[in-house]
FIVEX-20274 format. One record per atom (N, C-alpha, C): x negated, y, z; residue in one letter. Coordinates in steps of 0.02 Angstrom, whole numbers, plus 50000, padded with zeros to 5 digits. Atoms other than C-alpha are relative to their C-alpha. Example, Ala and Ser with C-alpha at 12.3 -4.5 7.8 and 13.67 -1.06 7.14 Angstrom:
% residues 2
499554994150000A493854977550390A499555006050000A500424994149997S493164994750357S500395005550037S
//
This chain:
% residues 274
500615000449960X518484942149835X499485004949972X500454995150029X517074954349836X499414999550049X500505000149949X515264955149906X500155005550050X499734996849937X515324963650079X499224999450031X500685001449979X513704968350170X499314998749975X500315002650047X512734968750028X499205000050039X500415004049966X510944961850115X499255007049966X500664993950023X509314977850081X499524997849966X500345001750017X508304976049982X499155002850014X500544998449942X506914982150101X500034996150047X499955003849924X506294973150255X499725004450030X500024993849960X505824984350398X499255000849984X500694999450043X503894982950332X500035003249945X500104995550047X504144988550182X500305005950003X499824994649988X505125001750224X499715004450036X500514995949971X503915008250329X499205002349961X500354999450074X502655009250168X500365004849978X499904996250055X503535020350085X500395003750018X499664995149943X504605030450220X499855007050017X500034996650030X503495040850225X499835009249952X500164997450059X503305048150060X500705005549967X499174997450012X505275053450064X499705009750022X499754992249972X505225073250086X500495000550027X499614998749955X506005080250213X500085008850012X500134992750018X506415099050171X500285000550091X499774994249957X506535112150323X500635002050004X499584997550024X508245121550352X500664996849988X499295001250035X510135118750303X500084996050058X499825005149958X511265106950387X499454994750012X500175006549977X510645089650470X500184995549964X499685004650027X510695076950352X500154994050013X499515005749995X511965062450368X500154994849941X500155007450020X511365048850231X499594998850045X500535005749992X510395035850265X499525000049937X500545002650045X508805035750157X500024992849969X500275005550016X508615019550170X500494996449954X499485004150067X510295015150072X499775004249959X499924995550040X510085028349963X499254994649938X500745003750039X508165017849906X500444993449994X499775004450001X509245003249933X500614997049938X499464997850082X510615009249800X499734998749928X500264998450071X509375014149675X499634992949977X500145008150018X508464996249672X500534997049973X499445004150044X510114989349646X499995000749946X499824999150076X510384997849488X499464997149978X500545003950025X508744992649463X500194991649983X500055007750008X508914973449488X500564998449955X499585002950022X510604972449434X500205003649927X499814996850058X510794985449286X500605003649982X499494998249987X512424990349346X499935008049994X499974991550011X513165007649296X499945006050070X500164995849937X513055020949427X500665001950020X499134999149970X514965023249426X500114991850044X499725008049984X515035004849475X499564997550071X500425000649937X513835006149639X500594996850056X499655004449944X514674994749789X500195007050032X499754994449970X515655005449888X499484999350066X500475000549924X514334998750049X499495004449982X500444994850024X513135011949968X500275004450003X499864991750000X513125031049972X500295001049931X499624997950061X514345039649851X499464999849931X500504998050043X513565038349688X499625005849958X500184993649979X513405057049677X499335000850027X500404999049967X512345056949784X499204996849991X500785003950021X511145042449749X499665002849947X500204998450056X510985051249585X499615005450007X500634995049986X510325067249684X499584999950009X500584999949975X509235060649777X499424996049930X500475000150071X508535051049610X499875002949957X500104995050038X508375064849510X499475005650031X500475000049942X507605070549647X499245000449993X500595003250000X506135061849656X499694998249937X500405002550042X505805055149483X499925009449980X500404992150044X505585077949440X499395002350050X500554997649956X504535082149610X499334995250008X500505004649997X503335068149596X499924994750037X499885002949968X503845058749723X500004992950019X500325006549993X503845041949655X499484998349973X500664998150028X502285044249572X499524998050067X500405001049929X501655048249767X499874991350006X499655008449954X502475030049821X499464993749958X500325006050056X501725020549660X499304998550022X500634998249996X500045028249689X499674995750057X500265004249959X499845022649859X500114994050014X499885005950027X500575007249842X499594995749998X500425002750016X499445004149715X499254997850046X500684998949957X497755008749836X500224994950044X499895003549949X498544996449958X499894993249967X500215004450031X498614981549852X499554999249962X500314999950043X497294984949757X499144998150080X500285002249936X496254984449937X500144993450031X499825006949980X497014967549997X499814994249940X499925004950047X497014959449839X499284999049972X500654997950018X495114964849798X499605005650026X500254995549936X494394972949951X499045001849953X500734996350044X492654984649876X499574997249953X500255001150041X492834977949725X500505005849924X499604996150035X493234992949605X499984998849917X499404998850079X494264996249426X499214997349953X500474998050048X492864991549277X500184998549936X499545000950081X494244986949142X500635002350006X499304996950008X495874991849086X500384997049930X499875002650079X496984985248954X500705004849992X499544992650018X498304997248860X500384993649930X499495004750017X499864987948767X500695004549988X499144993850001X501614996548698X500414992149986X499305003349999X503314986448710X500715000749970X499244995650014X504724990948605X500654996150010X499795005049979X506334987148668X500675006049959X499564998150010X508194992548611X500225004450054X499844994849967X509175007148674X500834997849994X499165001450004X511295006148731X500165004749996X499804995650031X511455024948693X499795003749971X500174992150046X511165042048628X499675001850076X500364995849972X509875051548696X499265000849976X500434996250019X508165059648675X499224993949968X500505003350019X506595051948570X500304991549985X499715007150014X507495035348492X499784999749933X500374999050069X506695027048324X500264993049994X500065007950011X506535010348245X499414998549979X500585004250001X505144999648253X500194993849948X499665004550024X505394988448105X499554992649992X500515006049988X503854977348130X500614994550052X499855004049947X504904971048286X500885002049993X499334997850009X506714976648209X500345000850064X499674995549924X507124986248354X500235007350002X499694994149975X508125002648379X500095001250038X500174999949905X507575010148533X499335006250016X500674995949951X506225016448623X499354995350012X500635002449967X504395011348664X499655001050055X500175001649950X503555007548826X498934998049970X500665002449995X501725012048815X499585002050083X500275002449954X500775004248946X499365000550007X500635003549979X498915003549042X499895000850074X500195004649929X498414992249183X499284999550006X500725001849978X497064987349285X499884991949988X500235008450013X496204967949291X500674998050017X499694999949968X497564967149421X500864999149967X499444998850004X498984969749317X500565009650016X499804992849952X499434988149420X500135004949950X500134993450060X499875003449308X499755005050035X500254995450003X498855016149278X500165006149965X499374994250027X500045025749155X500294998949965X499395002750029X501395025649071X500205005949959X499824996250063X502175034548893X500704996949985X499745002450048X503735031548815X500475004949957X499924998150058X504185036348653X500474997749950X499545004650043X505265031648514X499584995749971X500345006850023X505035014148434X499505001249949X500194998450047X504605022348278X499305003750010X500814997750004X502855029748339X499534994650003X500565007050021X501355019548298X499614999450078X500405000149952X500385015048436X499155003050017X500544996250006X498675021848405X500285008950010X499944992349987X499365039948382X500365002450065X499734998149936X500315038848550X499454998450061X500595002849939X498705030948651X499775007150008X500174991849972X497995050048633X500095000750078X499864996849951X499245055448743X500204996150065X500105005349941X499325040048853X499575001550023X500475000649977X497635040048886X499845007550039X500014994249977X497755059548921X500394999450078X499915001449938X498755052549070X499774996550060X500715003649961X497345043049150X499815007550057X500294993249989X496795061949214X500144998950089X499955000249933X496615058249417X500114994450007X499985005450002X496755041649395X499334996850030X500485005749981X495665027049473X499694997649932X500285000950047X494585027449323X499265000649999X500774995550014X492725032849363X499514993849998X500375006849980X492055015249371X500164994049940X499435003950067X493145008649201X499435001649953X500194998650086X491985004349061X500444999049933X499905005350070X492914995348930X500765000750024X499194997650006X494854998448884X499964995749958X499705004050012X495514981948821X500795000649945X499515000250015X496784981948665X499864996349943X499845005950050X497464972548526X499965003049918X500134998950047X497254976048345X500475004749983X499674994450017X498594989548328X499785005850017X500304995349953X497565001948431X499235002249935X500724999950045X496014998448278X500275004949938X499814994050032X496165017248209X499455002849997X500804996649987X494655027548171X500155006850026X499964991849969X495385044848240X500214997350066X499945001449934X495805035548405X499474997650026X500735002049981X493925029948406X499795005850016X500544991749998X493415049948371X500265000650084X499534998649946X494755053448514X499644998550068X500395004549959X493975039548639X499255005150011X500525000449964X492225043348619X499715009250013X500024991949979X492365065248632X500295000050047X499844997549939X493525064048777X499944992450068X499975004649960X493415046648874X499174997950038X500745002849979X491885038748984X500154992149993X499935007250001X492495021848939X499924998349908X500035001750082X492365011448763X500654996349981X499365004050007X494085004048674X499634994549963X500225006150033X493694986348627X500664995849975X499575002850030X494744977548521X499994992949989X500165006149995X495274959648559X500294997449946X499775003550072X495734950548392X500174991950003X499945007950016X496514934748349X499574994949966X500385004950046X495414919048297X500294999949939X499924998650091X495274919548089X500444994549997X499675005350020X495984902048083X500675000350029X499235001049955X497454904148218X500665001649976X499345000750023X499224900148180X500315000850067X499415000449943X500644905448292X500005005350062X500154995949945X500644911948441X499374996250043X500765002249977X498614910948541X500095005050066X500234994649931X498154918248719X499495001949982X500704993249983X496944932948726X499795000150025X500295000549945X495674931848836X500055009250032X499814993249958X496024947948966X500615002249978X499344994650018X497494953248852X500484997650043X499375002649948X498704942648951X500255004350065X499614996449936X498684952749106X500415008249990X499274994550001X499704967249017X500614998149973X499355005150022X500854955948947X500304998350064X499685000249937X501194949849111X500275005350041X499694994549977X501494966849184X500715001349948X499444998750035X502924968649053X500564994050011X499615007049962X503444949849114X500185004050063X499734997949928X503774958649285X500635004749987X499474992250029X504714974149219X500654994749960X499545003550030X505754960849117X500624996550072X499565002649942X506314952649294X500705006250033X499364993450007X507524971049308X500434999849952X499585000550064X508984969149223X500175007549976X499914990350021X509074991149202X499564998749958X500294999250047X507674987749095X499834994749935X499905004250046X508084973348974X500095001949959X499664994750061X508714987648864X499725006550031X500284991049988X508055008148882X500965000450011X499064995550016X509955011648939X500025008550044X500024994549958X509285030749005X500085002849934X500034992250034X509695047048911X499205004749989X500694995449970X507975053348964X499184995949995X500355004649968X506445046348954X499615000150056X500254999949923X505965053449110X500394994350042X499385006849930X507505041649191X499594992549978X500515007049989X506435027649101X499294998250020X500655003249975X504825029249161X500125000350072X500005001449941X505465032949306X500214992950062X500125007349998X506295016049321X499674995649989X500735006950016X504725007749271X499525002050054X500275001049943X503985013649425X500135000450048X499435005749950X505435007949520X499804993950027X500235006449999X504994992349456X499444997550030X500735003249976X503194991349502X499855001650083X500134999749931X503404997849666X500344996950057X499785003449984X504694986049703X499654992450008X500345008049986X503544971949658X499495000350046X500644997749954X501954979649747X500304999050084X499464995849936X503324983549897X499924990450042X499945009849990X503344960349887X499494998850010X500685002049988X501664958749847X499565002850079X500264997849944X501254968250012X500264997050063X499515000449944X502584963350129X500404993749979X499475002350022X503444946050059X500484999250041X499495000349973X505014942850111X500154993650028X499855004649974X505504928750218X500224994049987X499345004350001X506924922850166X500495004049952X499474996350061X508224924150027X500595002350044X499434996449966X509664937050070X500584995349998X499325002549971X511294931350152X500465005249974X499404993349997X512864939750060X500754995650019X499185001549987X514474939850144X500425000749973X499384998450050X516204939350072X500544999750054X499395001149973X517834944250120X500605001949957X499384997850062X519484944550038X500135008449995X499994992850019X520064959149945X500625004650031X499545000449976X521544959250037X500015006850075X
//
């Protein structure tokens, strides 16, 4: 037995969100995919973490899915998708009420092969890669870094924060982080090139264990979302372009819910293998 008909992970709403943002070059033959599997493919790997040799045969050759993703995470493409996305939920969810915080957070998580920028983080005995993060109140990213485990977090915010640059920022006082970020050359950094202040939220003197942060929680939770992908339970890309680019897979898959939910849980068919 084998799934059959595997069920989209688009509904015709959301697919019309983000439809589109697909380029459509001039020229050459008439093309004969379907887009919409092809976005439909690449989620999979997303949700399910499955190899790219191992794509359902009801999807486009995996060749192919791999062009068109390669695709898009070098021309900017899902960058476009994220972007507006974001402006869409960020309008529904808090109609002309704009950005005036931000919180910034790294994640280190293990890696399943060889490939480019890999370290160990031994605070969090991890061999891997890092996932630095900053969001809005909202949760939403605003940009994204990743690096090997082994870089500290203060000396990589630099060039995080250097990715803010066109960003929904002009209205952001106060950048929200946690006591790993409390560096005095990332203060010089901050207050020569930023219009915002980094404030540093600290644990109560007496507190044992694990304590909630007041504001820090909502980038923690953005890394709770990214956790719901099983492609990213582990860095299993060669590149870390292939991982950020799956991290805004992820968020535009959830934005894609948060805009448009879905009805009803998918129906998968089966038929023998026979």
């Amino acid at each position: 037995m084998r799934p059959h008909n595997y069920p989209s992970d688009l509904t015709d709403p959301q697919w019309a969100l983000i439809e589109p943002f697909l380029p459509v070059y001039p020229g050459g033959r008439p093309r004969t995919t379907n887009l919409r599997n092809v976005v439909d493919a690449i989620l999979y790997i997303l949700r399910t973490g499955c190899q790219w040799r191992y794509l359902p045969k009801d999807f486009p050759p995996k060749s192919t899915v791999w062009r068109y993703f390669d695709e898009w995470r070098l021309n900017g493409t899902l960058e476009d998708i994220h972007d507006h996305l974001r402006r869409k939920v960020r309008t529904a969810e808090k109609p002309y009420s704009p950005r005036t915080t931000a919180s910034v957070d790294s994640q280190s998580v293990d890696t399943t092969s060889g490939g480019e920028q890999r370290g160990r983080d031994n605070a969090k005995n991890v061999d891997g890669r890092k996932r630095h993060i900053v969001v809005d109140s909202l949760g939403l990213l605003l940009a994204l870094l990743v690096t090997g485990a082994d870089v500290d977090d203060a000396a990589a915010a630099a060039e995080l924060f250097t990715r803010l640059d066109g960003q929904p920022m002009s209205k952001v006082g106060r950048m929200f982080a946690d006591n790993k970020y409390h560096n005095n050359a990332l203060y010089a950094w901050v207050a020569e090139n930023a219009d915002w202040e980094l404030e540093i939220v600290r644990r109560p003197k007496e507190a044992e264990g694990w304590v909630l942060l007041p504001i820090r929680w909502t980038v923690e939770r953005t890394f709770a979302w990214l956790g719901k992908c099983r492609r990213l339970s582990k860095d299993r890309e060669k590149s870390v372009r292939s991982s950020e680019a799956f991290i805004r897979l992820a968020m535009i898959h959830m934005m894609l819910n948060r805009l448009e939910p879905k009805q009803a849980d998918p129906v998968f068919k089966y038929r023998s293998a026979a």
